[in-house]
C-alpha positions in Angstrom: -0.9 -18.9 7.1 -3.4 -16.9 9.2 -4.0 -13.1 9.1 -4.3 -11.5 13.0 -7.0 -12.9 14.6 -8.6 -9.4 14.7 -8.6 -9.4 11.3 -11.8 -11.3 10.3 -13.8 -8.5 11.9 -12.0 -6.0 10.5 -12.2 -7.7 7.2 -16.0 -7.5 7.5 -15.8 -3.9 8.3 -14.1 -3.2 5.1 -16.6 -4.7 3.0 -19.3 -2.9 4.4 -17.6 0.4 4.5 -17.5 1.0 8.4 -14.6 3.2 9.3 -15.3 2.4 13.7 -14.1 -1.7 14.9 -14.1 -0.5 18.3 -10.4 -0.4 18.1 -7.8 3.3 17.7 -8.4 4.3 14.1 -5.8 2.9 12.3 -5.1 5.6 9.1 -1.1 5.1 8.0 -0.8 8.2 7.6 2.8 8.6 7.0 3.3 5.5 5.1 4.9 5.0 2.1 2.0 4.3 0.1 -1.6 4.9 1.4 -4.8 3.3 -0.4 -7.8 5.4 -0.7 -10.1 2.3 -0.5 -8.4 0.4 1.7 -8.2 0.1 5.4 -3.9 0.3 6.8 -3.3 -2.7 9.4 0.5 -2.5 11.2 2.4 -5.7 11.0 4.1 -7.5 7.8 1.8 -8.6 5.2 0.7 -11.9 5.7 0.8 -14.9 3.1 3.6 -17.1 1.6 6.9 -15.0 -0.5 6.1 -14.6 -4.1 8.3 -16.9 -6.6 11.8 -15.1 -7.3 10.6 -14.7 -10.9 7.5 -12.7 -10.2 7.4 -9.2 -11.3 11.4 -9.5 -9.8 10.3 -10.1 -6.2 12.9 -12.2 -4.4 12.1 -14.5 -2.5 12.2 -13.7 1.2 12.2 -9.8 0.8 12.2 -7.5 3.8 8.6 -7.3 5.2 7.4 -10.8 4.0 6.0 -12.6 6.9 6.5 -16.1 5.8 4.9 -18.2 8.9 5.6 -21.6 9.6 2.2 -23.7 9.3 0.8 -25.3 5.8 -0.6 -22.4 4.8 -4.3 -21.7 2.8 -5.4 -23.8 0.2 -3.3 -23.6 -2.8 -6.2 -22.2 -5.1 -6.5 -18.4 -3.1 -4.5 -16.4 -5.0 -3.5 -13.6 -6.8 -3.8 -13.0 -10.9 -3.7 -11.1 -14.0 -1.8 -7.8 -12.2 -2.1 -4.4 -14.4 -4.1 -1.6 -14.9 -1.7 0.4 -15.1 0.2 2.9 -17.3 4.0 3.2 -15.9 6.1 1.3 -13.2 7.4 4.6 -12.9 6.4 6.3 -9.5 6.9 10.3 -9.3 7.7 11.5 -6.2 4.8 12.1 -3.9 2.4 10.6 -6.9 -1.1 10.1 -6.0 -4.0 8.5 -7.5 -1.4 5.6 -9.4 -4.6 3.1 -9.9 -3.8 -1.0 -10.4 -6.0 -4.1 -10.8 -6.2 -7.2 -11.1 -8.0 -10.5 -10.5 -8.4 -13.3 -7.7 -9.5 -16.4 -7.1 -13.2 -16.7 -6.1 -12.3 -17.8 -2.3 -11.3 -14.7 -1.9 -12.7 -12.0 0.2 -10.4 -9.1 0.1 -6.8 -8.3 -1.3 -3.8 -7.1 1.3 -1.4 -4.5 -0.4 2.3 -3.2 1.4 5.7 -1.8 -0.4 8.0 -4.7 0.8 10.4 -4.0 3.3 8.7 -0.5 3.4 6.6 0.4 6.5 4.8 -0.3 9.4 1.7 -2.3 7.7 0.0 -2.7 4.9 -3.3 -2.2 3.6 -6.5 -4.0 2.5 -9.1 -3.7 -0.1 -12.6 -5.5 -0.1 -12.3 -7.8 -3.8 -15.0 -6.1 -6.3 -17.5 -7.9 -8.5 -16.5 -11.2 -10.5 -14.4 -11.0 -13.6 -17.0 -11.1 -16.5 -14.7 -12.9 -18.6 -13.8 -15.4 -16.0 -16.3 -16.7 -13.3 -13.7 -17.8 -11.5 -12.1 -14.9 -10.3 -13.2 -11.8 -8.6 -11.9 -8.6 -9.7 -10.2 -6.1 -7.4 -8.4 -2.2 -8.0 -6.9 0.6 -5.8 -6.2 4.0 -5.9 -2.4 3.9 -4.4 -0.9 7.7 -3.5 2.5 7.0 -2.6 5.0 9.5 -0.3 6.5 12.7 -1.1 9.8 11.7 1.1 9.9 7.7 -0.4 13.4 7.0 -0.7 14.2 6.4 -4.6 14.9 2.7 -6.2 13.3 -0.4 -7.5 10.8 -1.3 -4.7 8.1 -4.4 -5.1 4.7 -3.4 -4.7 3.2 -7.0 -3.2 -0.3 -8.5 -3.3 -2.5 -11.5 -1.5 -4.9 -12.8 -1.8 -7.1 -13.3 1.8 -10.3 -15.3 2.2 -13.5 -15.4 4.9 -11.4 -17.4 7.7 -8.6 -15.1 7.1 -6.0 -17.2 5.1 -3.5 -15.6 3.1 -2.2 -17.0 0.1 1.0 -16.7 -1.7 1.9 -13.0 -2.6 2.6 -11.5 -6.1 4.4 -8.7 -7.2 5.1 -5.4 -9.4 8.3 -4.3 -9.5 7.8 -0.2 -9.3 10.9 2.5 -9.7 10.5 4.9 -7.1 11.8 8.1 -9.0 14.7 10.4 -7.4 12.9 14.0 -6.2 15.9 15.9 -7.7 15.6 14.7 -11.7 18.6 12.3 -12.3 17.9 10.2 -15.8 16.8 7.3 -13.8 19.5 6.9 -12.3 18.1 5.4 -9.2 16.6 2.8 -10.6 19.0 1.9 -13.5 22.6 2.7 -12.1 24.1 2.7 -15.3 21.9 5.9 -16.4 23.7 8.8 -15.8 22.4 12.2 -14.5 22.3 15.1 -15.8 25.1 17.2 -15.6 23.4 20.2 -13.1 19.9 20.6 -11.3 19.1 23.9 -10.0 16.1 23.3 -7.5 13.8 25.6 -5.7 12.0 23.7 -2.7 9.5 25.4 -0.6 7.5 25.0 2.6 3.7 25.6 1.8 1.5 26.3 -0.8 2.7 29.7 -2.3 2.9 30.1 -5.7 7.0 30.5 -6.3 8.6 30.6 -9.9 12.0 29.8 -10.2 14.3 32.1 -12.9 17.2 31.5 -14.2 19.0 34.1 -16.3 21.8 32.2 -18.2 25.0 33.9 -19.7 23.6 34.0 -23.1 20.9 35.8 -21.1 18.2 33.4 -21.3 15.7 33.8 -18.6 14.6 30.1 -17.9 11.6 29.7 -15.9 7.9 28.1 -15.3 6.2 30.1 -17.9 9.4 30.3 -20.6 10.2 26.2 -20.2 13.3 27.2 -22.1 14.1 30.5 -21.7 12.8 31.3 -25.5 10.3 29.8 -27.9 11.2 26.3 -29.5 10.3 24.9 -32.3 9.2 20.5 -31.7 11.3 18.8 -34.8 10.3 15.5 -36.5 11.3 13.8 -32.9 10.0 16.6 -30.4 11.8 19.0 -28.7 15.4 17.9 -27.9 16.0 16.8 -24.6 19.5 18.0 -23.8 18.1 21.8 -23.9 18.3 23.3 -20.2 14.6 23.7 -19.4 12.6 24.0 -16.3 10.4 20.8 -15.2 7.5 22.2 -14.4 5.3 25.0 -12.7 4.3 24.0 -9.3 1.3 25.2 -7.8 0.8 27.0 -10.9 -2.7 28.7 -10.8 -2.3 28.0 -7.0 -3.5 24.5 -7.2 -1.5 22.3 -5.1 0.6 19.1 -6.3 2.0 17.6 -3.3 5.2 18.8 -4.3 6.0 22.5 -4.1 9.7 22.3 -6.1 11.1 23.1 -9.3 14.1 22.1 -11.0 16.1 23.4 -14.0 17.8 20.2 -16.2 21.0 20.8 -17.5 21.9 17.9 -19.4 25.2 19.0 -20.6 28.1 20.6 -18.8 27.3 24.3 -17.5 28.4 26.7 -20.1 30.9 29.2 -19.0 30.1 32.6 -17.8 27.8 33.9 -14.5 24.3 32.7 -14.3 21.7 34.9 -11.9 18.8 33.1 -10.1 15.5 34.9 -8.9 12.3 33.8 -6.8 9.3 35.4 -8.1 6.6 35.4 -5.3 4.0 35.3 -8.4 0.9 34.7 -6.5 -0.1 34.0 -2.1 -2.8 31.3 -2.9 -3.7 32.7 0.6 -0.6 32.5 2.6 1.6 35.1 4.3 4.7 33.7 3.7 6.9 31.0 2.4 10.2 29.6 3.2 12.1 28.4 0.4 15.8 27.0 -0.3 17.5 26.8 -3.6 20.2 24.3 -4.4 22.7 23.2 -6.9 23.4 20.0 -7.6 26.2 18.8 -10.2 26.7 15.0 -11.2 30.0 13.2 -10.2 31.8 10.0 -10.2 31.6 7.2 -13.4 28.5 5.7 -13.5 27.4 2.9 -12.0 29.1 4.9 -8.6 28.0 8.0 -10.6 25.8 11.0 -8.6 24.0 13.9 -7.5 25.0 15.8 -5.0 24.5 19.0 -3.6 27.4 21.9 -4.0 25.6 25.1 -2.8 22.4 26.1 -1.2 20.8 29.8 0.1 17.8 29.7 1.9 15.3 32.6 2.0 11.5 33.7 2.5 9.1 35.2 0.1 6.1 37.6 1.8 2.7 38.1 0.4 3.5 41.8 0.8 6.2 41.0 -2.3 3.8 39.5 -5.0 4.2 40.3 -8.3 1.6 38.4 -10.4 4.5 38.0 -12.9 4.9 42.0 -13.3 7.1 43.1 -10.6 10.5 42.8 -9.4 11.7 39.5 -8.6 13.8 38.1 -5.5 17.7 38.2 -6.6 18.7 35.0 -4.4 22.5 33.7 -5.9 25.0 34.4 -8.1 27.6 31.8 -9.8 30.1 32.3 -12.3 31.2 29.0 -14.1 34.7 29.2 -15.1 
């Protein structure tokens, strides 16, 4: 089938790098997964469905526009996907490269996460394969959405040439990580979660630590991972230990995500557990909002869960920085019977 009839000189503006067709920028920003190199276009990708046995694309997934004519000539396509390290996507990840080859009758590669969106992307292909003349190369620089709902979502690919024929898509089938850390379990529903998360969210980029002062009066936070120093045995550091996941805008240098979480694999021990924001440094800002919630796992896995059992909300002022030396922000108190 045939791309938009706009599309060939769109295509032509990609591969020679103009950013102005005459048309309303198109940007997608917003989507759920944006290519730095690549130009957003609304409307479903074009091109035939991939076979249900690639990558675990079935056939006829949500945002496949199938069309109805004889299609491109059977040689434009897509090969050889990779270039990459995990089919694991983090919550709000950016930068998550992939490659891959095409045919030589191809001009440019169209990227979308099926039955995501309102468009997908293109990406001009890059030189040919040195290893085979009969294929160009291509790659892209994919940063996907903070807010991405979590599961097994395929990543598709075509293959589109000069007259704007699409081929028949191919797919990588990605896990879309939950934002609150459950084993997996989104993707895998057999996984189960841990047992509690304690998350700190928060609303811009101020540098907020998360404490956690356990019974056994352990003080769990950014800079102590696990409330005291541990030892890494033959197999690393064990991973049912409560510990914090990681410092966010430490340093004051943003990562698109501005939570932290506290993992408790096991059941809560018994006794009263004191959380604490420490405003530890303004990275310019006046203020931040923040809300801190518990989550505890229920249910028998596969219909096993997170789910939220308490929240406070609150705001931390530049006035009350602390640069780790002052007193912190008392926020809740529980007491685990």
């Amino acid at each position: 089938m045939k791309v938009p009839t706009w599309l060939g000189s769109l295509l032509a503006l990609v591969l020679s790098g103009s950013c102005s067709s005459g048309q309303s920028p198109l940007t997608g920003i917003g989507e759920p997964v944006q290519l730095a190199n690549g130009q957003f276009i609304p409307g479903n990708l074009p091109g035939s469905p991939p076979p249900a046995n690639d990558g675990g694309v079935i056939e006829g997934d949500a945002g496949v526009d199938a069309g109805t004519d004889a299609g491109p000539p059977p040689a434009l396509a897509v090969r050889n996907l990779g270039g990459f390290n995990s089919t694991i996507v983090q919550p709000g990840e950016a930068g998550k490269a992939f490659s891959g080859d095409v045919s030589n009758d191809a001009v440019a590669v169209g990227v979308s996460l099926a039955g995501m969106g309102t468009g997908y992307w293109v990406v001009p292909v890059g030189s040919l394969d040195s290893m085979d003349p009969r294929s160009f190369t291509f790659s892209i620089s994919a940063n996907f959405n903070l807010n991405d709902p979590p599961g097994l979502r395929n990543l598709l690919f075509v293959a589109i040439d000069g007259a704007g024929h699409a081929g028949v898509q191919a797919g990588i089938q990605l896990c879309l990580s939950s934002r609150i850390p459950d084993n997996g379990h989104a993707c895998n529903p057999l996984a189960q979660p841990p047992s509690a998360v304690f998350t700190l969210e928060w609303d811009t980029n101020f540098d907020l630590d998360l404490h956690v002062v356990t019974p056994d009066g352990l003080d769990i936070n950014p800079r102590e991972p696990y409330g005291e120093p541990v030892e890494a045995g033959p197999h690393g550091i064990p991973a049912d230990l409560p510990h914090v996941d990681r410092d966010s805008l430490g340093d004051c240098v943003p990562d698109g995500l501005r939570q932290e979480d506290i993992v408790f694999q096991d059941p809560l021990p018994v006794g009263t557990y004191m959380i604490y924001v420490d405003p530890f440094a303004a990275c310019g800002q006046a203020a931040a909002r923040f809300k801190f919630t518990i989550y505890e796992a229920s249910g028998t896995c596969p219909a096993c869960s997170l789910h939220s059992v308490s929240s406070v909300s609150g705001e931390a002022l530049a006035s009350q920085v602390t640069g780790g030396a002052g007193a912190m922000l008392k926020i809740d108190q529980i007491t685990v019977n």
